[in-house]
GUNUVO-282652 format. One line per field, with one value per residue (C-alpha): y, x, z. Coordinates in nm, 2 decimals. Each point is the difference from the previous one (the first is absolute). Layout:
% GUNUVO-282652
north = c(Y,...)
east = c(X,...)
up = c(Z,...)
END
This chain:
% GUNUVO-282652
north = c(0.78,0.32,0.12,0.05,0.40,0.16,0.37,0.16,0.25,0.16,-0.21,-0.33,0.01,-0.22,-0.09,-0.29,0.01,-0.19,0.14,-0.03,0.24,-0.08,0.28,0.12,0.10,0.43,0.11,0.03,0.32,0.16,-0.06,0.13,0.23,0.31,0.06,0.19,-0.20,0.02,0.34,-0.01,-0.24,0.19,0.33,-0.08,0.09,0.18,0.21,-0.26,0.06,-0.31,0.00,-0.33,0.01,-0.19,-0.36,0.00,-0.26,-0.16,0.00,0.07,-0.31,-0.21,-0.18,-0.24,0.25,0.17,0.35,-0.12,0.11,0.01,0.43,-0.05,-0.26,0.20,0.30,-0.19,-0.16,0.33,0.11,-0.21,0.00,0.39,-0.10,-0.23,0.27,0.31,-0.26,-0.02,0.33,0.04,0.08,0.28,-0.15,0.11,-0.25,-0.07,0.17,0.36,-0.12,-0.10,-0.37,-0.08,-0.18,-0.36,0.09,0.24,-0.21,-0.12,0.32,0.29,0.37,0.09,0.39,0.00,-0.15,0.23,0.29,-0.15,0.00,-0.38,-0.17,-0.33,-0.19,-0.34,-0.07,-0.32,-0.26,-0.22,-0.31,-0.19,-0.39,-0.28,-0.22,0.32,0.04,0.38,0.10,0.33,0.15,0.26,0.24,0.24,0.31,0.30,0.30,0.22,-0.24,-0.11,-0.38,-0.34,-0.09,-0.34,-0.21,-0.29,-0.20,-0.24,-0.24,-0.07,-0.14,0.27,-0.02,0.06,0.35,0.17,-0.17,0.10,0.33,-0.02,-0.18,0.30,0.25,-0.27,0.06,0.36,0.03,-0.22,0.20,0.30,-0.04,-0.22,-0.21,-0.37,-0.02,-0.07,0.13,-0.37,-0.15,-0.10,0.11,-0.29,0.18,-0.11,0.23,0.08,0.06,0.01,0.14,-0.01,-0.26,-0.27,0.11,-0.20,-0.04,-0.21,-0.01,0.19,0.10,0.28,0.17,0.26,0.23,-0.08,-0.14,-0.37,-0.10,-0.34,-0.16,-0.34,-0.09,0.00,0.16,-0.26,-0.02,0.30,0.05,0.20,0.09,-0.13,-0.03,-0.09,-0.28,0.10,-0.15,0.13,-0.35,-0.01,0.27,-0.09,0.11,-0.04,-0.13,-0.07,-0.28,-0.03,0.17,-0.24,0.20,-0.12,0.05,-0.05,-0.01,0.09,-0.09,0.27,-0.26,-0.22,0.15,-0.19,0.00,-0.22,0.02,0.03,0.02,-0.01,0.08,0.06,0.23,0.36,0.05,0.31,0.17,-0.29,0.11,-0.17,-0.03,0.13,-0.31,-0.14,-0.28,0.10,0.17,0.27,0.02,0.05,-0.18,0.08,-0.29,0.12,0.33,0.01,0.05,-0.12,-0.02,-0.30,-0.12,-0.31,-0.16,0.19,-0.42,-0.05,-0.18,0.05,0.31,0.24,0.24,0.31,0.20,-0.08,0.30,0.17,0.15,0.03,-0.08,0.07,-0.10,0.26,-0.05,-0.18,0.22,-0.06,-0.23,-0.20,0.04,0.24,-0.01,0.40,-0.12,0.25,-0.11,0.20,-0.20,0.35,0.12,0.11,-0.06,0.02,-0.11,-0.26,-0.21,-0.36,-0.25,-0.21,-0.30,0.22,0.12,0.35,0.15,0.37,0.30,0.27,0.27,0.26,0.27,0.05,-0.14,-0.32,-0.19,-0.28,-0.21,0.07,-0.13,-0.01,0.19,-0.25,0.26,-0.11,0.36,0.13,-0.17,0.15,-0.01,0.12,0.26,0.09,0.30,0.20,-0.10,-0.32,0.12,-0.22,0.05,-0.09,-0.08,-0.13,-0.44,0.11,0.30,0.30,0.25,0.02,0.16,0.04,-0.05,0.04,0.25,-0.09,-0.16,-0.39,-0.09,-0.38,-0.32,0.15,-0.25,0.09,0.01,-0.24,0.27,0.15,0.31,0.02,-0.15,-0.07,-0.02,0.07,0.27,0.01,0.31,0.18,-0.01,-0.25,-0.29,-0.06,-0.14,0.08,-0.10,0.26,0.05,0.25,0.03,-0.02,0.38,-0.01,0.28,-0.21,-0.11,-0.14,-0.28,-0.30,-0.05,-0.31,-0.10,0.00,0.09,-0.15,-0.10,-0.29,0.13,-0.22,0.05,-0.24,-0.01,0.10,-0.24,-0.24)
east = c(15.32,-0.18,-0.18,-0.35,-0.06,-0.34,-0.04,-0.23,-0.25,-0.23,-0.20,0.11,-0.02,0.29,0.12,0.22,0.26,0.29,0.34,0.40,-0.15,-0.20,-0.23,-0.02,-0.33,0.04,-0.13,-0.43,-0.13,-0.34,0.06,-0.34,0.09,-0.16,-0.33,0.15,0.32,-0.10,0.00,0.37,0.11,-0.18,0.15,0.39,0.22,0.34,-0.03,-0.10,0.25,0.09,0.20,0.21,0.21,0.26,-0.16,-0.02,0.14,-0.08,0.40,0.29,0.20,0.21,-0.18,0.18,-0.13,0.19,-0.13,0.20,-0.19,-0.44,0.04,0.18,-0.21,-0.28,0.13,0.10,-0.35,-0.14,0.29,-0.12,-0.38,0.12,0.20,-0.31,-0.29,0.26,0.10,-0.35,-0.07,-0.37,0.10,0.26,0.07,0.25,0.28,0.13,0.26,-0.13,-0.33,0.00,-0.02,-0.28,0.03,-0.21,-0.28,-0.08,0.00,-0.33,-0.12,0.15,0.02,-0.23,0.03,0.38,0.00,-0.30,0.26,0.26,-0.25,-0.05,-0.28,0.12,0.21,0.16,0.18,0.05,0.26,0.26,0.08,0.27,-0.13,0.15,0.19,0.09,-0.29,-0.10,-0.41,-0.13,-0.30,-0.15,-0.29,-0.13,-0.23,-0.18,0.07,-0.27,-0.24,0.20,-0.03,0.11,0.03,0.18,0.24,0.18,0.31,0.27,0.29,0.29,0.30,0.28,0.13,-0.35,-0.07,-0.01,-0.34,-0.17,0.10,-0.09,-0.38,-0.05,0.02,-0.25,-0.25,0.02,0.06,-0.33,-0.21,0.09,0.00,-0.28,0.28,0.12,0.35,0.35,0.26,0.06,0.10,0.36,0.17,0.20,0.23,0.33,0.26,0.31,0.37,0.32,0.09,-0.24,0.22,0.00,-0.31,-0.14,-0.34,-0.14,-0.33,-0.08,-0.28,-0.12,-0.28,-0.20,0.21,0.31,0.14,-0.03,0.25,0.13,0.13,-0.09,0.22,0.36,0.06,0.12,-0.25,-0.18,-0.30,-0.31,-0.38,-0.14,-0.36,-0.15,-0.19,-0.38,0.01,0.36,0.16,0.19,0.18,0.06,0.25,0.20,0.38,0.28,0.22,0.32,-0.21,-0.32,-0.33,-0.19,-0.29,0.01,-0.26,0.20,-0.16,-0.02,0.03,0.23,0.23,0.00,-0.09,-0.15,0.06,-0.31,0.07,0.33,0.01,0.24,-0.19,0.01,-0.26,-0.11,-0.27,-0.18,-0.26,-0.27,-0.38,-0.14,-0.10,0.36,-0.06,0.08,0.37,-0.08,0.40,0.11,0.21,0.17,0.03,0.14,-0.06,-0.31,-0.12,-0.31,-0.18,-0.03,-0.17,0.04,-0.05,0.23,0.04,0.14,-0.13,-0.10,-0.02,-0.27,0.04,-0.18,0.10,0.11,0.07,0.29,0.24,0.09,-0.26,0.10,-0.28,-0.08,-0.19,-0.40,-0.24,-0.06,-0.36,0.25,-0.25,0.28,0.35,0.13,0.33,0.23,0.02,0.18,-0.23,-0.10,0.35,0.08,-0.04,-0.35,-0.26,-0.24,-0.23,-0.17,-0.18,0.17,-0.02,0.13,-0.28,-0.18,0.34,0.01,0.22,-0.05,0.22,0.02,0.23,0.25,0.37,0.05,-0.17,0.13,0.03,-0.38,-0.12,-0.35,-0.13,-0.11,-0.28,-0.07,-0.07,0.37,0.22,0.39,0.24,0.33,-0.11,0.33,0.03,0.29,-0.01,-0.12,-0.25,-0.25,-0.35,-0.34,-0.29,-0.34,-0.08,-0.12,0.25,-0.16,0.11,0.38,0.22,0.35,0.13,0.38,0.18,0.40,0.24,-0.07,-0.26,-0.12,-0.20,-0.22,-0.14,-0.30,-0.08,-0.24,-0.22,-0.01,0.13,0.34,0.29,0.33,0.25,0.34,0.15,0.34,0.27,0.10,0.35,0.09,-0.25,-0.06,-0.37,-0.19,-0.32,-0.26,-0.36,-0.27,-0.37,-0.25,-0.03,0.36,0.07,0.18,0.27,0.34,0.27,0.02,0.36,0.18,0.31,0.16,-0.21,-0.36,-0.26,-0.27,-0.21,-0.32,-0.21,-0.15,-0.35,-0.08,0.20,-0.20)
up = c(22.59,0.00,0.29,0.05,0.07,0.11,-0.10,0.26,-0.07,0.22,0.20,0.01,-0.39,-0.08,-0.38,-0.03,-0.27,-0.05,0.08,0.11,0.27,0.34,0.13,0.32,0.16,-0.02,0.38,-0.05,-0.11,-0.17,-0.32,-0.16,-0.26,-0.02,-0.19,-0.26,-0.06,-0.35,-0.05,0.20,-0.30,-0.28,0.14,0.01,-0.24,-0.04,0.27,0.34,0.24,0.18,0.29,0.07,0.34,0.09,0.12,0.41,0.20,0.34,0.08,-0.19,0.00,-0.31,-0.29,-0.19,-0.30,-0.24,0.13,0.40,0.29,0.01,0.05,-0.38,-0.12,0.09,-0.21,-0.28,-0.06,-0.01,-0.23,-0.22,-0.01,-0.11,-0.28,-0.13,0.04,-0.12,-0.33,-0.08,-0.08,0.13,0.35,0.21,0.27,0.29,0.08,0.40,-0.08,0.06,0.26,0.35,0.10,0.20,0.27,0.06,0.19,-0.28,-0.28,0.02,0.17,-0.22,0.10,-0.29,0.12,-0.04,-0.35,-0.12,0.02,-0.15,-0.31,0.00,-0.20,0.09,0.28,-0.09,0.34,0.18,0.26,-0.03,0.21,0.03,0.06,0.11,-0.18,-0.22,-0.17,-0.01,0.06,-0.23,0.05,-0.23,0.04,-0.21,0.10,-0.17,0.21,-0.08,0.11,0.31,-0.15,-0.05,-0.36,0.04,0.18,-0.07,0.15,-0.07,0.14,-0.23,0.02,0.04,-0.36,-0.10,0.17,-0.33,-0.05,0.24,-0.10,-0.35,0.13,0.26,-0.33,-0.22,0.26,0.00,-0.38,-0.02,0.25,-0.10,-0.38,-0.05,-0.23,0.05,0.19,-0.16,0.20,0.15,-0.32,-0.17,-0.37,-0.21,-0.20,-0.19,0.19,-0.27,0.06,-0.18,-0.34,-0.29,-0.18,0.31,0.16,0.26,0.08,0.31,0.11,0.34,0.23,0.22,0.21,-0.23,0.16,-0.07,0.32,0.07,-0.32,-0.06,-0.29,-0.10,-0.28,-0.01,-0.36,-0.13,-0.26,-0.13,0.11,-0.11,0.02,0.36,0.07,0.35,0.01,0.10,0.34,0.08,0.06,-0.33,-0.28,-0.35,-0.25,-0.27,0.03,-0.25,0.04,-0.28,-0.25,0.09,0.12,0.27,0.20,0.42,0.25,0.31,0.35,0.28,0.27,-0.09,-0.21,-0.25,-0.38,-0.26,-0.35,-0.18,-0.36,-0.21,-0.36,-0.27,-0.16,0.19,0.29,0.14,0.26,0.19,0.22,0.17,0.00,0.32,0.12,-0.01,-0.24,-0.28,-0.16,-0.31,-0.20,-0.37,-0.16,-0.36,-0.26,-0.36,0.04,0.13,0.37,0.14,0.34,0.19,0.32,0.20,0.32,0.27,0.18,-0.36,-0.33,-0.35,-0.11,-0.18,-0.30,0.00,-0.24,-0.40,-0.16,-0.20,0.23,0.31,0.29,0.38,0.28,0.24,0.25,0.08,0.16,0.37,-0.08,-0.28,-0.25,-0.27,-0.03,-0.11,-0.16,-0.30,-0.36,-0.31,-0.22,-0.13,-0.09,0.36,0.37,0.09,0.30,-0.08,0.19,-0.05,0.24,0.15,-0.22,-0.30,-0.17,-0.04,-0.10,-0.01,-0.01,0.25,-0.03,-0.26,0.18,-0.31,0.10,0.17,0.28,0.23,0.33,0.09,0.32,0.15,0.34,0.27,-0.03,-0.33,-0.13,-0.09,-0.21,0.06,-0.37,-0.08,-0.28,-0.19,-0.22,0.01,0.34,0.22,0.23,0.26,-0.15,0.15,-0.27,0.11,-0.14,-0.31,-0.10,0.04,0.33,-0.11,0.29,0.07,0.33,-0.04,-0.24,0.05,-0.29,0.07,0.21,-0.09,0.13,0.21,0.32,0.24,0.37,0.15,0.01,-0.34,0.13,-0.04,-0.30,0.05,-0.34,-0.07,-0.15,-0.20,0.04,-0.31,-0.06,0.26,-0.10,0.39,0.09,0.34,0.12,0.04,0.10,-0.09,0.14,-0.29,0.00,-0.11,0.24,0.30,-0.15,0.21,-0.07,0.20,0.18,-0.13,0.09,-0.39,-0.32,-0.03,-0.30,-0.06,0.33,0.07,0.29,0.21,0.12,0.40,0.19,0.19)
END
């Protein structure tokens, strides 16, 4: 049963979202933002200095966390808010590691003089508590330093295994403020996490925070499996399996651990995705030959056909209102992008790059699609719904299937070593100048991010 969790704002504003978390009521504050918080947002870039302490504590006694004692807890939440808003790219900020912890009393009064000559533009500080029961309390505050200010609070109690979410909220909120951009840090990656030899490679499908940490495997490897998509309210992931030769199609449930078989063929299946309202399942399926797209109900049922051309036809991905379905064809002679409606009509090709284009997938902004361009090279590619605006955001040997943030901002793919054929899971900002590899704990391909956690 999820928990009900109240994310306070200000004064007495409360939103009430559902969650595996329960909030804790942050100690009252002014939390009026200053006049010209816009011009704060509009005016910070590359070079805002944050400054993010090492969490304070009212005692240092044991957690049942991972990070042992609150004094450690309290670093390692601010640890990793750092990681988060360094990753990003549009922020500097200074880690704990090399600033001086401040102590409780100062949290919600900070010594605005002492950070202004350290250089600081911003101060994300805040407390941990241990609860009990063993349930830790965070509470996160953000303030402008030039204007000795409060930008914004929040807080949260979580059980102890859930620590790094609080974490990863604290740096939404200040990504959000600061940025003027929708959160995404607190969200999770399906991938298909690969080991063994290329001959008897295994494949199983596997989970993990967007940064990396959090991982978990959920199939065995028995089976291969391959191309996992979150479901749009985060309860479910779909992918593709093969059983003694036989493709399938799964719906795996989050909650219960469990999976339901959703459509077995003995034709080959590939790519399902789903419709953003989670009732429908977009797949392709090869008959003589021939590949066409298909939709049907994601509860199960009769299927649609929404493609009937010459060649091979692999679905994409709907844009976020459902209305179009981006999807690749070679009906032209090779890979291309092309886009219909979602019922199969209005057909049309949209990129005209020279060399091949694939595994295109639509921003939840709805003004990028992302495309594995391959000439010479595979390289993640950004073009704007109706072709135009072509940019490159990767330049290495195999870059491919390119999946987005929750907010638009940032991709994840996976790139493939030359020479050694090994695959890794990597992200880039849509500049394509923040780039960094995700750890896994063998070789990774087939990310999918998931939408902002609930």
């Amino acid at each position: 049963m999820l928990a009900k969790m109240k994310l306070l704002f200000g004064a007495g504003i409360a939103l009430t979202v559902w969650s595996p978390t329960v909030m804790a009521q942050v100690p009252t504050a002014s939390d009026s933002p200053p006049e010209n918080v816009e011009e704060v947002v509009g005016t910070l870039g590359n070079d805002a200095k944050i400054a993010i302490p090492a969490f304070a504590t009212n005692a240092d006694v044991p957690t049942q966390t991972s990070a042992g004692t609150t004094s450690a807890l309290g670093f390692s939440v601010a640890s990793v808010i750092y990681s988060d808003l360094r990753n990003n790219g549009l922020f500097k900020p200074t880690g704990p590691g090399s600033l001086p912890k401040p102590a409780l009393g100062q949290v919600q009064a900070p010594d605005y003089g002492s950070w202004q000559t350290r250089g600081t533009d911003m101060l994300l500080q805040g407390y941990v508590r241990a609860e009990a029961g063993g349930n830790v309390t965070v509470g996160c505050y953000l303030y402008d330093v030039s204007l000795g200010q409060q930008l914004a609070k929040a807080g949260w109690t979580v059980p102890p295994g859930e620590w790094r979410r609080a974490a990863h909220k604290c740096a939404d909120m200040a990504y959000s403020r600061l940025s003027g951009e929708n959160p995404f840090f607190d969200s999770r990656i399906a991938y298909i996490a690969e080991t063994g030899p290329k001959d008897r490679r295994m494949k199983r499908l596997a989970v993990m925070d967007s940064d990396g940490a959090g991982h978990r495997y959920l199939t065995t490897g028995q089976t291969t499996a391959l191309t996992p998509r979150y479901s749009p309210d985060y309860s479910k992931i779909l992918y593709m399996s093969y059983f003694n030769g036989s493709p399938r199609i799964y719906i795996y449930d989050l909650a219960s651990n469990t999976q339901r078989l959703l459509l077995q063929s003995k034709h080959p299946l590939f790519a399902p995705r789903w419709s953003p309202d989670g009732k429908w399942v977009l797949y392709s399926m090869a008959i003589a030959g021939n590949t066409d797209i298909y939709k049907m109900p994601a509860a199960g049922g009769s299927a649609v056909k929404l493609t009937d051309s010459p060649g091979i036809d692999i679905g994409g991905s709907f844009s976020p209102d459902g209305s179009r379905i981006v999807f690749e064809s070679d009906r032209s002679g090779s890979q291309q992008v092309y886009v219909m409606n979602a019922d199969g009509s209005g057909q049309k090709r949209i990129s005209f790059f020279g060399g091949r284009s694939a595994t295109p997938e639509w921003s939840p902004r709805g003004d990028q699609i992302a495309f594995t361009h391959i000439a010479g090279n595979f390289r993640i590619a950004v073009m704007d719904p109706g072709g135009g605006s072509l940019r490159y955001l990767t330049d290495s040997w195999q870059d491919e299937a390119p999946t987005w943030a929750p907010n638009g901002r940032v991709l994840q793919f996976f790139r493939t070593t030359r020479g050694s054929g090994k695959t890794g899971v990597w992200q880039v900002d849509i500049t394509g100048k923040n780039e960094r590899r995700l750890e896994t704990p063998g070789d990774g391909s087939d990310p999918a991010w998931g939408p902002l956690r609930p």
